[in-house]
N, C-alpha and C positions, 0 to 999 in steps of 0.2 A: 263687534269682534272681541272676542275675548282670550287673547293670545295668552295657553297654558302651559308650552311647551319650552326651555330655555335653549336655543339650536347649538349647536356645537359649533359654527363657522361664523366668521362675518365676511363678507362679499365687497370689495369693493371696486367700479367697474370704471377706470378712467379711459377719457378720449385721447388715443398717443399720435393720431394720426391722419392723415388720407390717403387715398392711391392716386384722386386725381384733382390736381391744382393745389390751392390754398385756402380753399373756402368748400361749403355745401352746398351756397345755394345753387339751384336745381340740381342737383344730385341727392341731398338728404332731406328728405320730410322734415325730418323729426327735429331740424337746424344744429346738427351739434357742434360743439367746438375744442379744439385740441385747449386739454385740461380740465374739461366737463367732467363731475366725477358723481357717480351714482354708487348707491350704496343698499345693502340690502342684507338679511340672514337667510329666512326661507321666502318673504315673499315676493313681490317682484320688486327692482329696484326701483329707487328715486333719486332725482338730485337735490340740491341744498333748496331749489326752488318748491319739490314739489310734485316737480316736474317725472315721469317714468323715462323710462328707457323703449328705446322704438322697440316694439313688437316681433319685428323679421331678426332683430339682434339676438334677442332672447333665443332664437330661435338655434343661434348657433352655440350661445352661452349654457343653459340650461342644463345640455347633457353633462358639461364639463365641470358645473357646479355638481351635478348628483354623481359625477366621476368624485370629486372632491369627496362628499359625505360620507362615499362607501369607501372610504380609507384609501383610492389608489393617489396615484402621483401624475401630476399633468406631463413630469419631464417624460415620463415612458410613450406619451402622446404628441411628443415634439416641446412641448411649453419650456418654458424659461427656468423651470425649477417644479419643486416639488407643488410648491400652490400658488403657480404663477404661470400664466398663458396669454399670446394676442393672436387675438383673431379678426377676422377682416367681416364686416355685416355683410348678409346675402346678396347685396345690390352692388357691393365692390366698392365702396364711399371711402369708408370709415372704417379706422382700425382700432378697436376697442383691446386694453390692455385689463385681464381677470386679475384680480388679485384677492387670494383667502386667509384667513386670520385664525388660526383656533381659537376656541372661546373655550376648552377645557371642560366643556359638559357632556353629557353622557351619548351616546349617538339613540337616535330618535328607534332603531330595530333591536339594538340589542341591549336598551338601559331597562328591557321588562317594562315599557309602559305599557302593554295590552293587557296584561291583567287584570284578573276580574276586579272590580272596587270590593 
């Protein structure tokens, strides 16, 4: 991989929560724990271990991250702020808390990188 693009966000995805009990086990695959924190710009996230983020989460994450890129605001979407959201994973576990960071580089549609070389 030869990552040539500098993204304009940084992602980072902590665990703030459950819906039910205190724990995941059998309820989370993926074993998370309140304060697990995954981190990513465009690719998928990981945590300090390594480790990705479950799959089905992404699934709810994802849009709201390409919400971010295209300049909207997650509060007009219910979220906490302008680049801050929790969402609960598709299975009802786990409450994952967004949080985005500018990184002050050019946005990836309109800095003209398609240009011919």
């Amino acid at each position: 991989m030869k990552k040539w693009y500098a993204e304009e966000y940084e992602f980072e995805i902590e665990v703030a929560g459950f819906l039910r009990g205190k724990h995941t086990e059998r309820y989370c695959r993926n074993g998370e724990e309140i304060g697990d924190k995954y981190t990513c710009t465009y690719g998928c996230p990981v945590n300090q271990d390594g480790y990705g983020i479950c799959p089905k989460a992404m699934l709810v994450l994802y849009p709201k991250m390409e919400a971010i890129r295209a300049g909207g605001d997650l509060e007009r979407i219910g979220g906490d702020g302008r680049y801050q959201t929790t969402v609960v994973c598709p299975d009802g576990c786990v409450l994952f808390r967004l949080t985005a960071t500018p990184l002050g580089n050019e946005n990836f549609f309109t800095g003209h990188f398609f240009r011919e070389c």
